[in-house]
N, C-alpha and C positions, 0 to 999 in steps of 0.2 A: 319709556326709554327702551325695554325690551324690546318692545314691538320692534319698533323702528330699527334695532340692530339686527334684529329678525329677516326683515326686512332686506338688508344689504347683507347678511348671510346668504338669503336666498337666492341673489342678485350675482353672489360669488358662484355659488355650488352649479346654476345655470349655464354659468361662463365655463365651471370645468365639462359640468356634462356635455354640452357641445360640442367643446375641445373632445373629450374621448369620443363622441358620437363621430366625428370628421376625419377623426385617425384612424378609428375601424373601419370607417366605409372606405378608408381612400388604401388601409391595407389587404383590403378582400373579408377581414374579418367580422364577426355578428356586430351587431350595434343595440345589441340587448343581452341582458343578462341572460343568462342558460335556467330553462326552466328544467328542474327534477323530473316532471311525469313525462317530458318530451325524453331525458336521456333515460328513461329506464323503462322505454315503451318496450314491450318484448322480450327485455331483460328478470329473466330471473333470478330471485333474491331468495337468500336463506331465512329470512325473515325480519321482525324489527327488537329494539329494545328500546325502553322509556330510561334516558339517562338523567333526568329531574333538570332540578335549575344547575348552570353551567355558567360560567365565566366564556364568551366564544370571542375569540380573537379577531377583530373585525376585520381582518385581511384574508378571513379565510370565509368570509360572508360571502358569496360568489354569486347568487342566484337564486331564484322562487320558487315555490312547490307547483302553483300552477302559472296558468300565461296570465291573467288577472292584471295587473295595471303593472304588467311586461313594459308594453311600449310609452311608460311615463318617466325609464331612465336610462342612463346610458350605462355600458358596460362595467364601470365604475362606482355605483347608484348614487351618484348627483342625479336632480331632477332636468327633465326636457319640457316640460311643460311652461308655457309662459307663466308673467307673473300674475294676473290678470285671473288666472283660472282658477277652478275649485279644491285642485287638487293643490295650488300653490297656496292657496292659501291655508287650508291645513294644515301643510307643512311648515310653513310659517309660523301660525301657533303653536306647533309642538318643538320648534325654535326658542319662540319667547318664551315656555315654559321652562325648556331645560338651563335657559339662562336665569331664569327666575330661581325663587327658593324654594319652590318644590322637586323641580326640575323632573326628567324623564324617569319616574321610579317603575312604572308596568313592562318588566319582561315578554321580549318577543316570543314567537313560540315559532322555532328551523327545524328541519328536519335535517340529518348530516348523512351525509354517504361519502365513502372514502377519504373522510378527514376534511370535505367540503360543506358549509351551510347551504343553503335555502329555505326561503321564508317563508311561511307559513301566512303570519299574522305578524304584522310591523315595518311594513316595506319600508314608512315613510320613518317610523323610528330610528333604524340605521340608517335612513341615508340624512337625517341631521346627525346624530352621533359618529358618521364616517368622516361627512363634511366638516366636522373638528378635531379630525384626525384622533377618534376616541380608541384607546388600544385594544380595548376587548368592550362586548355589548351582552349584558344577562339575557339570558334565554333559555325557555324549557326546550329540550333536544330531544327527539325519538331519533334513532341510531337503524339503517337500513344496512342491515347488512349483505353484504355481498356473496355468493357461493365460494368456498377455498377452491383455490388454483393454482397452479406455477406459476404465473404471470406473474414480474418480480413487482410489478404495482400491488398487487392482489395478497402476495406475502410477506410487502411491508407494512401491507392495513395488517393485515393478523398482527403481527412484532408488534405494529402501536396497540391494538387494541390489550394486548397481554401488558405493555406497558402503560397505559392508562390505568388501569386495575390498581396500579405502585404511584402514578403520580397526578392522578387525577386535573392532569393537563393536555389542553390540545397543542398547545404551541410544540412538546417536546415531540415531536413528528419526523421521520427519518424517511429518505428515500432507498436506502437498501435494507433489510434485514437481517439483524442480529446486533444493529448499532447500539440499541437502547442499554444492551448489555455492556456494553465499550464503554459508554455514559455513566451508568452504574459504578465501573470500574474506575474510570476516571475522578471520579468525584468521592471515590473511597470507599464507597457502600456498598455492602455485599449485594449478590445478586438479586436477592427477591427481597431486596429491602422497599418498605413502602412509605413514601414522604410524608415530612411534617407538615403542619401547617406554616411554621417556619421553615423549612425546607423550600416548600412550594414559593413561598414571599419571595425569599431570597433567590433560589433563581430565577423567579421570572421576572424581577426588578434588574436582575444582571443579564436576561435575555433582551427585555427590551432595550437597554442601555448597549448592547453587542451588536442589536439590529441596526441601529444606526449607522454603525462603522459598516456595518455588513452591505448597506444599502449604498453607501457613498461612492464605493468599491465595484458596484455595480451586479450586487449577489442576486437584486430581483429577476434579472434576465438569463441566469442560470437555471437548469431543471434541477435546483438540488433547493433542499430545504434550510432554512438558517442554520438548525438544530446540528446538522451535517457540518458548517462552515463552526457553528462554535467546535463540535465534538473534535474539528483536527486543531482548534485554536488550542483545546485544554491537553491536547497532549506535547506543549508546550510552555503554557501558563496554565496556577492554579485559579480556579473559581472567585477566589478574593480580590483578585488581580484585576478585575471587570467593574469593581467599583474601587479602587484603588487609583485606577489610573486615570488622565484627564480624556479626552476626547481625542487629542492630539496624539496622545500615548497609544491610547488603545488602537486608532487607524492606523499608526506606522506599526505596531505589534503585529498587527491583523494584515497589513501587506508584507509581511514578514514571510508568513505561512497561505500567502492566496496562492502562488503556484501550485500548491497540495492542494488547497479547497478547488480550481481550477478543474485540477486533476480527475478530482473525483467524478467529471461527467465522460471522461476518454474512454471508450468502449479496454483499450487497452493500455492501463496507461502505466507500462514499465516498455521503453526500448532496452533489448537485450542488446549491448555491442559485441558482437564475438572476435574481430580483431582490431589491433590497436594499428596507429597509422602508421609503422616502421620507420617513425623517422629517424632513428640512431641506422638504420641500416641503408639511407640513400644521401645522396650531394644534398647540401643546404638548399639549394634550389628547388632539388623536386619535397624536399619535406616541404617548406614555404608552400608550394603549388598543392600539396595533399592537404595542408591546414588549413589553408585559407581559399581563395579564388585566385591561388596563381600565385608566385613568388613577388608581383608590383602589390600584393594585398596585403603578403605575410612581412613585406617591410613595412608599408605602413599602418600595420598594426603595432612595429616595435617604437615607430614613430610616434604612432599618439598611446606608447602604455599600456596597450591594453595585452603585447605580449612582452612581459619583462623579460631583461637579460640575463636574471638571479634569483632565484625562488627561495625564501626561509620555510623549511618545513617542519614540519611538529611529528612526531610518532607518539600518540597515547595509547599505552597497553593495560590492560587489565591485571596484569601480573606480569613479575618480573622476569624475564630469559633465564632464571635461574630456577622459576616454580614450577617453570609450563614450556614444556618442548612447542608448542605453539607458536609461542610469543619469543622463543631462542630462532626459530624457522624465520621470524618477520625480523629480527634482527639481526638476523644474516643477511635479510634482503636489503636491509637498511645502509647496513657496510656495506655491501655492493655498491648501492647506489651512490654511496659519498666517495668512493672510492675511482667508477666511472666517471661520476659528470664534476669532479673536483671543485674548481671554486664557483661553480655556478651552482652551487646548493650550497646553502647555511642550516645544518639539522640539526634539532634538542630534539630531545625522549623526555617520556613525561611517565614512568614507571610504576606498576604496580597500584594504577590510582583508583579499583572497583570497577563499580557499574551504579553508585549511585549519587550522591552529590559530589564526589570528589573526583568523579571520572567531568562532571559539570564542570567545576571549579579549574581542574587541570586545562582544559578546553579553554574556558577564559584567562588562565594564565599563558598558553601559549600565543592566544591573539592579542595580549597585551605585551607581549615579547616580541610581536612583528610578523608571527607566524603568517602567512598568506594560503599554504595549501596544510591538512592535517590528516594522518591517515590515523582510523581507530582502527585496531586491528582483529576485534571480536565484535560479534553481532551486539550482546547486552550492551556495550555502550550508544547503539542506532538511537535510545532516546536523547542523550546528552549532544550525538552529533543534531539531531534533528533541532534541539534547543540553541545551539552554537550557528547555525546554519542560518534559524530564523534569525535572530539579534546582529550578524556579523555576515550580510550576503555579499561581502568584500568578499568574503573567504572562501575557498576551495575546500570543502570536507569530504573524505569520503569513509568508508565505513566498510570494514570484511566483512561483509554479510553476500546472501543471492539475492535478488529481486525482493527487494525493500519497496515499498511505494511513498517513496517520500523524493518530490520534486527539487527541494534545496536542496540536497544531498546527493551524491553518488554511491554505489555500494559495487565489491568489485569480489570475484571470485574466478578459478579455473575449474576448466573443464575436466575434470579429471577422471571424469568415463571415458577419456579415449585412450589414456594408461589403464582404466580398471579391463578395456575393451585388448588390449594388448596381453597382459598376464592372464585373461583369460585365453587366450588362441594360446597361449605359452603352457598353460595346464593341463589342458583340452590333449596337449600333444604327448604330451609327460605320462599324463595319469592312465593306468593301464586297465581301473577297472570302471574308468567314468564318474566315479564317487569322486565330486569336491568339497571342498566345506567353505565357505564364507564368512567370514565376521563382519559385519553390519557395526556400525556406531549407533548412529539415530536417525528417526525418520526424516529429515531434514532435505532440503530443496538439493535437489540433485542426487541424493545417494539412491533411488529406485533406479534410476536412471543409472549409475555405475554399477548397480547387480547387474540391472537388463543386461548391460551391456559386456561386462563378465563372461555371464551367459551365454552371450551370442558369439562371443570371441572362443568360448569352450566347445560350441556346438560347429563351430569351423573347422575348428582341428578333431575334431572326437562326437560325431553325431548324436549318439548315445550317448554324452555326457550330459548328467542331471549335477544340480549345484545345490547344497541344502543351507541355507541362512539363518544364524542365530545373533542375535542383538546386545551387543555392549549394553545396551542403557537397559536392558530387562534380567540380564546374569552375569554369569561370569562364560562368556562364548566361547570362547578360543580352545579355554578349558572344558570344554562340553565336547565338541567336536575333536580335542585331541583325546578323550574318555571316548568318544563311538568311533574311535579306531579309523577316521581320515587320514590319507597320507600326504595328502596336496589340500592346503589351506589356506585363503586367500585371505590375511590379517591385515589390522590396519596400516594406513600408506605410513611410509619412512615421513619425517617433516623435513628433513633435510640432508643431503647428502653425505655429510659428514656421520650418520648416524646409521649407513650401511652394515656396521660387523651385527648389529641386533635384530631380532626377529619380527622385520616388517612385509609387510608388500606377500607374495605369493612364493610361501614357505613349504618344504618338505620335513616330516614328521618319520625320522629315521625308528628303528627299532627300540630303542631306547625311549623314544619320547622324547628324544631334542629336534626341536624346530631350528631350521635352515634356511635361512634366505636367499631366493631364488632371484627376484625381481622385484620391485615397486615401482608404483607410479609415485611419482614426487612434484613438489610445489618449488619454483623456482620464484620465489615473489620480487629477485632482486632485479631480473630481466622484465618485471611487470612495471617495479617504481621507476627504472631505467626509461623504460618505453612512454608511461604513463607523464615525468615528470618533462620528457622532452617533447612530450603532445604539450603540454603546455605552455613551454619555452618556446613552439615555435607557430602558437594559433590554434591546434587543434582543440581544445579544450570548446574553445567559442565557437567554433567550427559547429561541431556536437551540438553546442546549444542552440542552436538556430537551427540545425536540422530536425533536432527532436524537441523543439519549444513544448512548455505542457504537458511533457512525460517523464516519469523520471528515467534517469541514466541506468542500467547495469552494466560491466565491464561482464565479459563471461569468454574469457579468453583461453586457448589451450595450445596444443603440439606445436602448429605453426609458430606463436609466440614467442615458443619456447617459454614459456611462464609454467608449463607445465612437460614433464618427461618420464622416461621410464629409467629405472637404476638398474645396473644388470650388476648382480655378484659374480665373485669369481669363483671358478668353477663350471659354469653354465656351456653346454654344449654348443661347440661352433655352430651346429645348424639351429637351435635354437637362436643363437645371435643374430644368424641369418634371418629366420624367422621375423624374430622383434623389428630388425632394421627395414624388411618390405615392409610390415606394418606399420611401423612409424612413417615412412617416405609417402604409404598412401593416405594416410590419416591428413599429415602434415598437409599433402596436396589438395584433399579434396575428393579426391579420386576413391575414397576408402570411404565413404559414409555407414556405420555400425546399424541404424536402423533403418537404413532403406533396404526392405526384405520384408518378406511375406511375413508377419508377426502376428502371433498369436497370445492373449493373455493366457493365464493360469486358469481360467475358466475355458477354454476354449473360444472364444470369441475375438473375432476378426479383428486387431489395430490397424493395420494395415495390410495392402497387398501385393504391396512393394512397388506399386507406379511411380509414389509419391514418397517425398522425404519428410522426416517431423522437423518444425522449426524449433527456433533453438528454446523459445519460451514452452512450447509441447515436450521437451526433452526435459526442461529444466523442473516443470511440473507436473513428471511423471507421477501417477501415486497408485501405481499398478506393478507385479511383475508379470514375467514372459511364461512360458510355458517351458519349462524346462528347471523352473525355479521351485523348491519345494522351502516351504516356510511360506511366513507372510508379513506385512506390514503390523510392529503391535498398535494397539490403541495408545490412547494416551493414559486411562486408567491403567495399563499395563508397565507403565515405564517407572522405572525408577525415580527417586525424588530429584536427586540432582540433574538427572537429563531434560526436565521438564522446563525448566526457563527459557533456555535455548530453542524446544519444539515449540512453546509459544509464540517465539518470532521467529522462528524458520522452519515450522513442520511442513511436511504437507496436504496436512487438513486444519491448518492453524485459524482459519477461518469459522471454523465449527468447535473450538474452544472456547467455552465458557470465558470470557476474561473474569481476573480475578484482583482484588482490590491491592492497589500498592504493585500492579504488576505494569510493565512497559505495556500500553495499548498502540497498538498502529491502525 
């Protein structure tokens, strides 16, 4: 009885080799597996390693050590061979035996190079075991190692081979480097934890059950690896989740978060939008014609729904307007906005609710209130929007953070180097001996870029003005620089205008030691939800999406906006106001670009030669300063404890952070 199922195994696996034999020919590509000695003819290797008997995942079987009975399969290893032949019938018996009760117990013996098999001894072994779709096939493995290089292939084999060491699996395989560590984090275990043997079961009984969905979805045709498509699933589900849910479950879960996994192969995949569409400032008509294709589009968008005439929105804050001058800043903007757009907004606040299950929980309570757009107004809740996003892509979320890489989501900030870029030309002019001082917050997406630019606005008015930089998240700064006797200090921005008599923005350090406020740049968030909330009311929103499909959104708006401005106190010299006001008019225009100019780092080495302008994602991830800057960017060992949650997801070397267990992973 074996035989003969053997038999008509044989009879299948013929029919698929074919089939792939006729699809490769007919797409130009090989019709045989890839032999080892042909790809590493001339390639030199660091050497090899004997990694004993292996569990190897039969999807990563690719190919044979030599060309040897190459052309007996197709690029898939189903057999091409009639049935009639010697080699069929081999393989035949080594059929009826694995069905039998002995079944196929002798180990092939591959050789692996970059995370790929080929076979040594057993061609015909896998290609019965493949042709029953067998998950993984034992095998003794010697390991070819490759020479290190920057070739990001080449430095994601190092990262796996360092994480193989901890999980003694191939499957957990990444195509960028540094992921394994994300993974680590994700799943709760510290860094150089090395897996159980229950460990190992359990996720790779939860990988292949993941693979499935992964495949339905269309993940094989991706250059990313599953291990990639689960690690952004779990930074919205936990691990348990994967055998908890039905099949059913797990695919709509997992198409929840594919625009992310999508994402991950876009050379660039965060679109910066630097202005919003102004439609509070044109006739209904040309907004219509700016949101959509033309005012006949942006009606019947309101025709079939897809632009309401009334938006319920949600504000979730991490703390209350009463704990955090932050979150008073975005509740100003919030009254703004219900106060402009009146009965075409319905707003709840959701106050004080963290950054960890309760900032969730709020999230879900305001989409079961009807919520359809929700602004979080602090980056630490980016994981809760990211969870709300995937479960509810009804919903509109978006999230105060800079460039976030998360495709259900939007994240929105202002440009507020072109206010730091103004109070600097305003100091530059003031200050008589060139000595500035600066107070820094944190290294965080955009602040290099408002020193540079500081900088360059002091070095307009005052050649010889040098600016020296001290960091909130590493001392007490303000107070440092008013102890070495600065008299022009460029302190943190005012958060909102109402908070002018205090000592924000670019302050003078009279005799005494009382600080003066001279100017700030400020954040007007209320002219943002205004602007933002009527891109939506009249198309733009969908507009966005279809331009930028597959990337995610950032808002990174400023002057022109008006979402972002400069405060001037009173007192301040007529021609200083003068001053300010050409530079706002040019900023605002265009006409005024801050780093288009011969720029030099603090190394002396060339950024630019002023032919060219930096885009606004090169602006946004600046992680240098200019020449004229004294200080530096601190590390992350150097920062304080508190500052460090935040540099996690918005530094700007947040990439090269250890993740750490129980911490938000992106």
């Amino acid at each position: 009885m074996n035989r003969q199922e053997a038999v008509d195994q044989y009879a299948r696996a013929l029919k698929a080799g074919k089939k792939s034999y006729k699809e490769c020919l007919l797409r130009g590509q090989p019709t045989a597996p890839p032999v080892l000695d042909e790809l590493l003819a001339g390639v030199p290797v660091a050497g090899q390693m004997d990694l004993g008997l292996v569990e190897i995942p039969s999807g990563l079987i690719v190919g044979t050590k030599t060309e040897g009975r190459r052309s007996a399969f197709a690029p898939n290893f189903m057999p091409l061979l009639d049935e009639s032949s010697e080699f069929a019938f081999k393989w035949i018996s080594l059929c009826a035996a694995h069905l039998g009760d002995e079944g196929i117990r002798d180990p092939v013996r591959c050789f692996e190079y970059l995370g790929r098999f080929y076979v040594q001894e057993g061609n015909k072994r896998v290609s019965v075991l493949k042709s029953y779709s067998a998950p993984s096939i034992p095998g003794y493995v010697v390991r070819i190692l490759p020479i290190w290089s920057e070739d990001p292939e080449i430095r994601a084999y190092y990262d796996f081979m360092q994480a193989y060491q901890l999980t003694r699996m191939y499957r957990v395989r990444f195509s960028r480097p540094g992921s394994f560590a994300k993974l680590q984090a994700a799943l709760g275990y510290p860094a150089d934890h090395a897996w159980t043997e229950e460990e190992r079961q359990r996720f790779s009984s939860g990988l292949v059950y993941f693979h499935e969905a992964f495949c339905k979805l269309g993940g094989e045709a991706l250059p990313i690896t599953e291990a990639d498509a689960l690690l952004v699933w779990l930074k919205v589900y936990p691990l348990e989740k994967l055998r908890g849910f039905s099949s059913a479950e797990l695919l709509r879960s997992l198409e929840g978060v594919w625009p992310d996994i999508k994402a991950l192969v876009q050379d660039d995949p965060i679109a910066v939008t630097t202005e919003p569409e102004d439609a509070g400032e044109k006739t209904e008509a040309e907004a219509l014609a700016e949101a959509g294709d033309g005012p006949e589009q942006g009606l019947l968008d309101r025709l079939l729904g897809r632009a309401p005439d009334k938006l319920r929105i949600a504000f979730v804050n991490q703390y209350t307007p009463d704990e955090s001058d932050w979150i008073r800043a975005h509740d100003l903007g919030r009254q703004y906005l219900e106060a402009m757009l009146g009965a075409k907004v319905e707003v709840r606040c959701y106050n004080g609710v963290g950054f960890g299950e309760g900032a969730g929980e709020a999230m879900e309570q305001a989409v079961a209130e009807g919520a359809q757009v929700i602004f979080a107004t602090t980056p630490p809740l980016i994981a809760a929007c990211r969870k709300t996003a995937a479960l509810h892509p009804e919903v509109r979320v978006l999230n105060c953070s800079a460039a976030m890489p998360c495709t259900g989501l939007r994240s929105y900030y202002t440009r507020i180097y072109e206010g730091k870029f103004i109070t600097g030309a305003l100091a530059g002019a003031l200050c008589r001996d060139g000595r500035i001082g600066y107070v820094a917050d944190t290294p965080i997406f955009g602040v290099p870029a408002g020193i540079n630019a500081f900088a360059l606005g002091a070095q307009l008015t005052n050649p010889a003005a040098r600016v020296y930089v001290r960091w909130y998240c590493v001392e007490n700064a303000l107070q440092k620089l008013v102890d070495d006797g600065f008299e022009y200090i460029s302190n943190r921005d005012v958060p909102s205008p109402d908070r002018q008599a205090e000592a924000w923005g670019l302050c003078r350090c009279d005799g005494q030691r009382v600080l003066r406020s001279l100017a700030s740049p400020y954040w007007h968030w209320g002219n943002f939800y205004v602007k933002l909330v009527r891109s939506i009311l009249t198309g733009g929103w969908d507009a966005l999406s279809q331009r930028d499909e597959g990337r995610a959104v950032s808002y990174w708006w400023g002057l022109r906006s008006r979402t972002t401005d400069v405060l001037l106190c009173e007192g301040l010299p007529a021609g200083a106001r003068q001053l300010v006001g050409i530079l706002r008019q040019g900023l605002a225009s265009g006409t005024l670009l801050p780093f288009q100019r011969p720029l030099r780092g603090q190394d002396g080495a060339l950024r630019s030669d002023g032919s060219e302008w930096f885009s606004p994602e090169a602006i946004l991830h600046m992680d240098w300063l200019c020449e004229g800057v004294e200080g530096h960017i601190p590390a992350f060992d150097e920062l304080l404890p508190v500052s460090r949650r935040l540099v996690r997801l918005q530094g700007v070397y947040r990439d090269t952070i250890p993740p750490e267990k129980e911490e938000t992973v992106l």
